[in-house]
N, C-alpha and C positions, 0 to 999 in steps of 0.2 A: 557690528564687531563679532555678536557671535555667529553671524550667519558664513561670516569670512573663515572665523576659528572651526567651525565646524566643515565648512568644503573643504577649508586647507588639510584637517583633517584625514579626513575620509581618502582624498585624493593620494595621499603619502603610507595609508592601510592598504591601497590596492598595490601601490607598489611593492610593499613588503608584505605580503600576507602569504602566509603558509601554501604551499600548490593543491595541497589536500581541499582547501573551501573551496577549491572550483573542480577538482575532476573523482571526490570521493562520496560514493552515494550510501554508508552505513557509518554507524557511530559505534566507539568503543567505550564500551561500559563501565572499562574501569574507569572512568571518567565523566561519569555521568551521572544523575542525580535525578529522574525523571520528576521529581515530586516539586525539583528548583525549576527544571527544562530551561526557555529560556532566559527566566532571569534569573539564572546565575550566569549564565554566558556574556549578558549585558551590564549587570551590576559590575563584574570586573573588567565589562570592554568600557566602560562610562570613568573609569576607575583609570582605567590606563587614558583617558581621553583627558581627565580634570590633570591630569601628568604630565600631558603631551608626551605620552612614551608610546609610538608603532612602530619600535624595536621587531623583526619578526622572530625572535625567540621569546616575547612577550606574547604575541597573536599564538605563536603555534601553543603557548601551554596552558591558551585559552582554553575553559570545558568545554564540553560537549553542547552546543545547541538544538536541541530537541534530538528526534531521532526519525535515523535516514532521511531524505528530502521534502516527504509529504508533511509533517509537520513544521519542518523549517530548517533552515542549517544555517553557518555564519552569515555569508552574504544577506538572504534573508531577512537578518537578526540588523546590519551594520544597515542595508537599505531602511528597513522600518525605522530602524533609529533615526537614520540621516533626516529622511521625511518629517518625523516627528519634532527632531530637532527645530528644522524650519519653521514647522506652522504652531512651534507653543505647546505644543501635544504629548503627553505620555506615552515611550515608545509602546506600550500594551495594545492601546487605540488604533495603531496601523498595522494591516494585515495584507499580506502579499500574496496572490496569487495565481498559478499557472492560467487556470481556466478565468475567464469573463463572465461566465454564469454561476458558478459555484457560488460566489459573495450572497448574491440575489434572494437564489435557494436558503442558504443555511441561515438569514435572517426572516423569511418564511416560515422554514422549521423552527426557528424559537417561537415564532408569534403564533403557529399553529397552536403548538403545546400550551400558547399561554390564553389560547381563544383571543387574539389582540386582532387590531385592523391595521393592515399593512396600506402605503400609498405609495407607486413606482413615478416616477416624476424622469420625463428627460425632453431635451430639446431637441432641434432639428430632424431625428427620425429615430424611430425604436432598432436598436441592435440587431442585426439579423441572426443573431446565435440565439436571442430569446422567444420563446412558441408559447406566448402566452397560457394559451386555452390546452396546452398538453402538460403546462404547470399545473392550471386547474385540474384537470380530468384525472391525471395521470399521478399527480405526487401529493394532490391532495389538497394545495394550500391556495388561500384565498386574497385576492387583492386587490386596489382599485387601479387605472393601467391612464395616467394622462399626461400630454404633452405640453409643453408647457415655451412660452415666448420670452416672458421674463424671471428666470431663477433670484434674481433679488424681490419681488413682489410675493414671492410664494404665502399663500395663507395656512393658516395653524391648522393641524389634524388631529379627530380625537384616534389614534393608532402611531404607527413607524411612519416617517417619511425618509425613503430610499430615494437620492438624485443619481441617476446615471451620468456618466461624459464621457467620451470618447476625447483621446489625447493625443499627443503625438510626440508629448516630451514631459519629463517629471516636471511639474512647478509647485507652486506656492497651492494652498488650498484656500478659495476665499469662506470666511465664516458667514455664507448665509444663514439666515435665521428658518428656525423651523423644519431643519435639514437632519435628521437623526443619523441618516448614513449616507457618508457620499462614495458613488466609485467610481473610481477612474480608471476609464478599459485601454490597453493598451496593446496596437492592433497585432503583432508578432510577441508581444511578451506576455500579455497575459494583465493581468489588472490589479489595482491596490484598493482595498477598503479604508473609509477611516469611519472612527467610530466619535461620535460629536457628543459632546454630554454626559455628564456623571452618571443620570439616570438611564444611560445606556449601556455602560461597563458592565452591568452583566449577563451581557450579550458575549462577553470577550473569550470565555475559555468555553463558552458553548460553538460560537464561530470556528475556534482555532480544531476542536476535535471534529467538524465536517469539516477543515482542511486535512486532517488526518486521517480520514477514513474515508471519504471520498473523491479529493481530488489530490494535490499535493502544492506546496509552496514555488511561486514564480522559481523556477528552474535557477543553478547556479551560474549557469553564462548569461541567462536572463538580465538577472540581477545585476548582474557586472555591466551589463550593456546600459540599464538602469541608471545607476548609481554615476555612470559616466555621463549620461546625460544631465545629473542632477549636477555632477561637479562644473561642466560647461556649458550648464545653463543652456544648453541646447534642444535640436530634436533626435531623434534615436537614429544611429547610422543603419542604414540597409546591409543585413545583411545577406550580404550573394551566397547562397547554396543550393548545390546542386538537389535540390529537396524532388521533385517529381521521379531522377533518376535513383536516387535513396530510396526512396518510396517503392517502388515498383520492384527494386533490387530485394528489400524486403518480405515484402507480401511473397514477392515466388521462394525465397528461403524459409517462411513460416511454410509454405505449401510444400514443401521438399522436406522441410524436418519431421512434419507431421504428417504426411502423405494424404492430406485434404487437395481438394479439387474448388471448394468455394472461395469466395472473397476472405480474406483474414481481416482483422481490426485492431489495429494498434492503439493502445492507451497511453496516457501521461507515468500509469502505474498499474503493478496488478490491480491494485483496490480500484483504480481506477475505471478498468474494464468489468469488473465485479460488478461495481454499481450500474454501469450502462446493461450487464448482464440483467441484473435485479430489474431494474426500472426496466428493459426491455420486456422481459418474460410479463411483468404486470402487466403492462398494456398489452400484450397478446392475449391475455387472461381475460383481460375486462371487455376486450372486443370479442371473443372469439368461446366464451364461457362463464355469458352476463351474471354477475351476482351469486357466482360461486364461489367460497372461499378459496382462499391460495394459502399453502403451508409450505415452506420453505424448511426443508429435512436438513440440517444442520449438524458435523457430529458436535458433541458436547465439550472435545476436548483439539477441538484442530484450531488453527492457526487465531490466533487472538480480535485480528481485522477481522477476519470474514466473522467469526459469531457476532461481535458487534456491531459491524454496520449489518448486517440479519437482522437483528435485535432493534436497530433503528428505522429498519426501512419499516418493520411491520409496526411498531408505533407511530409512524406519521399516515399510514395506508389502511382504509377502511377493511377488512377482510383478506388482511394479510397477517397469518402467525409462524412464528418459527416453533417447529416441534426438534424434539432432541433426538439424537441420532448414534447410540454408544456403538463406538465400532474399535476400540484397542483394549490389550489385555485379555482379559476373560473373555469381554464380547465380541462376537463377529459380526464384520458389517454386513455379510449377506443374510445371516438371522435375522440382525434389524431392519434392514432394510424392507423383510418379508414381512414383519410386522407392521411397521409401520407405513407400509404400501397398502395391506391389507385394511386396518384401519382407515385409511385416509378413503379410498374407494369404499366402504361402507358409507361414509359420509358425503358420498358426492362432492369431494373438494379436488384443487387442483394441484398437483405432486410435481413441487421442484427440486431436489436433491443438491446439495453442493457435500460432495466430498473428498479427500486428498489419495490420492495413489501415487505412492506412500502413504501412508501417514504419520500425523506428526504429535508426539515424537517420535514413538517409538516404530516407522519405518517399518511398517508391516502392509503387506499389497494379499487382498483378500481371491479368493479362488476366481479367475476371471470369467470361466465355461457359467460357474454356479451364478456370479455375479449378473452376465446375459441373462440367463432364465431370469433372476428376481424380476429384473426390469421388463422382460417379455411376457411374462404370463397373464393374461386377460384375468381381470378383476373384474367381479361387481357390485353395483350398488346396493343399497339395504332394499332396492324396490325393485334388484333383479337384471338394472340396465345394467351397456358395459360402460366402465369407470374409463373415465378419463387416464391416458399414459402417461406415465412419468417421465417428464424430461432428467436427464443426468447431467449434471454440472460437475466437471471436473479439473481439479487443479492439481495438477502435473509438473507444477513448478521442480517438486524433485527429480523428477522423470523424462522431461522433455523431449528425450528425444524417441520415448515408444510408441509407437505406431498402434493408438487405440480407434481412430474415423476412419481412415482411411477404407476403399473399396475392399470389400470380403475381411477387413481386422473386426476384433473382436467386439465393437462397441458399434460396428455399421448398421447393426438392425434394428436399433434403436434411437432413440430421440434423444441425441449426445451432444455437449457441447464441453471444449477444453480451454484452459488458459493456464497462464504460466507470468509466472513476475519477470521482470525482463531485467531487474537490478542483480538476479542469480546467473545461472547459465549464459541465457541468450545477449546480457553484452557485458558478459564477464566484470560484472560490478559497476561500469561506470556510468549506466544510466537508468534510471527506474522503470523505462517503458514496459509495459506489457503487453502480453497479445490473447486474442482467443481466436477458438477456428469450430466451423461446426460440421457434421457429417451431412448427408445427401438429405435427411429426413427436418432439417432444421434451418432448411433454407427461408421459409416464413417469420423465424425466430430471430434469424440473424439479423434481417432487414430493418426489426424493431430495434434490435441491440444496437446497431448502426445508426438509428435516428436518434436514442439517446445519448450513444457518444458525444455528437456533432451534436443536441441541444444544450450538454453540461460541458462542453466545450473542453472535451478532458480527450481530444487525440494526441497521440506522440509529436513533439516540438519536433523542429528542423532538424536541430541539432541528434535528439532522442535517434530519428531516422538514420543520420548518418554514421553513428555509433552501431546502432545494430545492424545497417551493410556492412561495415567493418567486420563486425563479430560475430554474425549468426552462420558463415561458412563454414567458420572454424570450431563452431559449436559442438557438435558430436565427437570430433577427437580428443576434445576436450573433457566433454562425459568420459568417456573410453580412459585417456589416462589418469585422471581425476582417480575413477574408479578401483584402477588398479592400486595407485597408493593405499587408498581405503581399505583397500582386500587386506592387503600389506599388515598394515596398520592393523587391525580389525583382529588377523591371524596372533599378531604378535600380541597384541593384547591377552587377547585368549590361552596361550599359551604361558605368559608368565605375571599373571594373576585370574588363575584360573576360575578365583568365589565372584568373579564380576561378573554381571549378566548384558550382556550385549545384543541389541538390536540391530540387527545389519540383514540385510538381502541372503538369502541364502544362492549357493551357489548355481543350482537349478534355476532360481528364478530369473539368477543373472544371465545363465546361458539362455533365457528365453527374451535377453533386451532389458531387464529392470534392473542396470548399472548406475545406481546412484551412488553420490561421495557422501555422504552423509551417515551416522553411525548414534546410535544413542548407548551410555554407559551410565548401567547401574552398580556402583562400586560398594562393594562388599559393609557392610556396619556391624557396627555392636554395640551393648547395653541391654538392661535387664527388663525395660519396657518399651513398647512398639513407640512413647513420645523420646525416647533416649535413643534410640536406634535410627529415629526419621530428623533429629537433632545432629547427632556424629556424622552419617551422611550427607547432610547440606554443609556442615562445617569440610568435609573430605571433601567434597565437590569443588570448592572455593580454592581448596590447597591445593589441590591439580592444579585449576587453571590458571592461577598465580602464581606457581611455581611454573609452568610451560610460558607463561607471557612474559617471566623475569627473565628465565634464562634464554629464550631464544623470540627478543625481540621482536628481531626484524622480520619474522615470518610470524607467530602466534600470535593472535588476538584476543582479546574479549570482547567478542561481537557479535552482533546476530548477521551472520553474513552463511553465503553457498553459492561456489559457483564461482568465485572470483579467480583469476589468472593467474596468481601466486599465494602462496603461504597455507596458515593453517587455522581454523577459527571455532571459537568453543565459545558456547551460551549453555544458561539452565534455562530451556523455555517456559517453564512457570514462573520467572521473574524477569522475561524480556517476550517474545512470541505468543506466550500467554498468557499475555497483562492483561485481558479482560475478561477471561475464560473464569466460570465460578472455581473457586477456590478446592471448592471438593474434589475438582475433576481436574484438577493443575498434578502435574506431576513431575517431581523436583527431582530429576536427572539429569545429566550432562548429555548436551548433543554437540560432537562435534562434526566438522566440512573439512576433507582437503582439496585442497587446490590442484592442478596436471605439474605444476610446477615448487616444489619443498625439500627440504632439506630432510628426507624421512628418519634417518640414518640418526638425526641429531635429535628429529624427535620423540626415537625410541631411548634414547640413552637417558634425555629426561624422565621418561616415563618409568624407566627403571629407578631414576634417581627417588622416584616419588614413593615404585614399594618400599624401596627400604625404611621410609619414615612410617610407616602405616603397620 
């Protein structure tokens, strides 16, 4: 009875469900609760369930489920349910996701940390997406690896017992015994974990933040494809896409935007491509510069992902540490970077840089001529040899379309590598994929970055492909007008609340290609002490963006979004972008993005509406 109640269910939410859960890849804040994430999404989808109400003005005024699609989104949320439903289970216990090896790994990573013994268990043949001995060598973590005849026979283990299966349609899960985690890989969609046993929950929100920071959640058309097979009890329809001709269409428009001449690598997500970046540069490390430490130059206040998967990768990796990298405000990146390049060659370690141009938030692009030289000039060690070169990692995600690898551009002489989130610019919001591309001198580098892709099973879905043939043509006129409203926008600001301090590109830089839509505003405060004056100003911050997302709905947001096709979107990146960044180095401004396509006219008028309350 209830297995009926719940497919009838489920079956009559897909019909009525809001269009936003299947083609929207950012969440609005004023809606969301990060500390509930999904369970408050589910407590009141469970709530409308015990109701029988899938009204879709009930779904659409559902919250927010997690944020953006790498931690999860409704579907997601309704598939782990559904699943859970069936087999008895806590929807907590079931976890979705895009890649097939992800699940593996981040139940690895907890039993590293906890020095436990893991046992991988599968039958008829091992997965070809998993490389054993590059688990071992490469990320660190330890396991025993056997095949097995009968899964009901399995004997007890003092560690994890992980069962692999390969599926071909959602079904029931049987409760074998002695089975701690079961997954089910699923060959175009990507794979479900479930987590078996009390004494295993808390495994649950250490799982769910490596879906968050390294791969991201079974995709939302995924999921739908999913969730249909779970209703008819079926196997998964094929779906026909033109996926080789995407692909190819592609790769030559990352090669065209960027003006690289190598192979490009498409991800699931930025983060995605981050980590293949990370785990690739390791193993170049470790083969090619044995028992060297690796430091990982991080700045201290950029993008909240990238510091902390940093931060994790160098905790599970033998002689990997992140060093801090102050490059906004006061500091400049090219100082630090000259120190801390310096230092690191005294030491004989191996210098990887990840930095943003821009950066975030405040959208400051450091001297590029000066920037060359840091990275070029011959270091050496404390015994006189030459120091090993720093590679430059660079995320361009504001930037996308400047030409820093390319033949004779300003980053050619060096050992440079860029990437970009693909949920911004390059497919205008609607899919997370990401790319990177690397200059003539990082063709060794790539190769690596490429194998770890394709072992964490985190390349761009079918789907991801054919979204960015779509959009990555139209990409750069889109920078281009994007940017001009900004200017717009930016101008008018400055002019009639002149005490605000504004982060935006100057016009030189723009006339040199660094057109981003993006702007950071620090709005005037008062009070009689520096806690009463950094008080009134986040309280001011709030009454902007609430007042912009009242009056002109259907374009403003509170979102972390950039780059989308329409409207207009405002975040405090110290309480969304950099939610993991230390607290000291968080700095509580407003950033807003406009879109090539807004109503500017309407949202100057608010904005005037705003000085007069202030």
């Amino acid at each position: 009875m209830m297995k009926n109640s719940v497919v009838n269910y489920i079956k009559v939410v897909l019909e009525n469900m809001p269009t936003s859960w299947l083609n929207i890849t950012t969440h609005r804040l004023d809606i969301y609760d990060e500390k509930l994430a999904k369970t408050q999404f589910l407590n009141q989808f469970e709530s409308l369930f015990l109701d029988n109400n899938s009204e879709s003005s009930a779904l659409n005024e559902l919250p927010t489920a997690y944020d953006y699609i790498r931690l999860g989104h409704p579907l997601s949320c309704v598939l782990e349910w559904g699943i859970a439903k069936l087999n008895h289970l806590k929807s907590e216990n079931v976890i979705s996701f895009s890649s097939k090896t992800i699940p593996v790994l981040a139940i690895l990573r907890k039993n590293l940390l906890l020095n436990k013994n893991t046992r991988i268990l599968y039958s008829d043949k091992l997965p070809a997406f998993f490389d054993a001995e590059i688990v071992k060598e490469v990320y660190g973590y330890t396991f025993d690896l056997e095949k097995i005849e009968n899964a009901n026979a399995i004997s007890e283990f003092n560690g994890s017992t992980i069962f692999i299966s390969e599926q071909d349609a959602i079904s029931s899960i049987n409760n074998v015994q002695n089975i701690d985690f079961f997954i089910n890989v699923y060959a175009k969609l990507g794979s479900v974990l479930v987590i078996n046993g009390e004494q295993n929950e808390t495994y649950i929100s250490e799982i769910q933040h490596v879906r968050r920071r390294e791969t991201i959640a079974m995709t939302p058309a995924n999921c739908l494809v999913a969730l249909n097979s779970l209703i008819e009890q079926s196997s998964f329809e094929n779906q026909k896409k033109n996926n080789e001709t995407n692909k190819v269409a592609v790769l030559n428009s990352i090669k065209e935007v960027t003006g690289t001449i190598a192979k490009p690598l498409v991800a699931s997500s930025g983060l995605s491509i981050q980590y293949a970046i990370m785990m690739g540069l390791i193993h170049y490390a470790q083969e090619n510069h044995k028992g060297k430490a690796i430091k990982f130059i991080v700045p201290t206040n950029c993008y909240g992902g990238t510091n902390d998967q940093a931060r994790r990768v160098a905790a599970c990796v033998d002689n990997v540490e992140v060093v801090d990298l102050p490059v906004d405000g006061d500091n400049d990146m090219v100082k630090s970077i000259h120190a801390v390049l310096n230092k690191i060659a005294n030491e004989d370690a191996v210098p990887y840089i990840i930095a943003e141009i821009p950066t975030n938030p405040r959208v400051e692009v450091p001297d590029l001529l000066k920037l060359k030289e840091a990275l070029s000039v011959p270091r050496k060690t404390a015994n006189g040899e030459l120091a090993i070169d720093p590679v430059f990692i660079l995320d361009q995600t504001f930037c996308p379309n400047f030409l820093f690898l390319g033949e004779g551009k300003i980053l050619s002489t060096v050992r440079a590598i860029s990437y970009a989130s693909g949920s911004k610019f390059p497919s205008g919001g609607e899919c997370t994929a990401g790319y990177c591309v690397g200059n003539k001198k990082t063709d060794a580098l790539m190769t690596k970055i490429e194998l770890h892709l394709n072992l964490c099973d985190n390349e761009a879905t079918d789907l991801q492909y054919e979204i960015l043939a779509k959009q990555l043509p139209s990409m750069n006129q889109r920078i281009i007008d994007a940017y001009k409203n900004t200017r717009e926008f930016v101008n008018f600001i400055h002019d009639s609340l002149p005490a605000a301090k504004i982060n935006f590109v100057s016009e030189e830089l723009a006339s040199l290609g660094f057109t981003p839509s993006v702007f950071s505003l620090d709005l005037p405060t008062k009070g009689a002490t520096d806690q009463e004056k950094e008080a009134y100003k986040r309280a001011l911050n709030l009454k902007l963006i609430n007042l912009m997302i009242t009056e002109i709905p259907n374009e403003s947001k509170y979102c972390v979004s950039y780059g989308q096709l329409k409207g207009c979107y405002w975040t405090i990146p110290a309480t969304s972008t950099q939610g993991t960044t230390k607290e000291g180095d968080k700095d509580y401004i407003i950033r807003a993005s406009l879109s090539p396509n807004l109503d500017l006219e309407h949202h100057k008028k608010v904005f005037l509406k705003f000085i007069e309350t202030i």
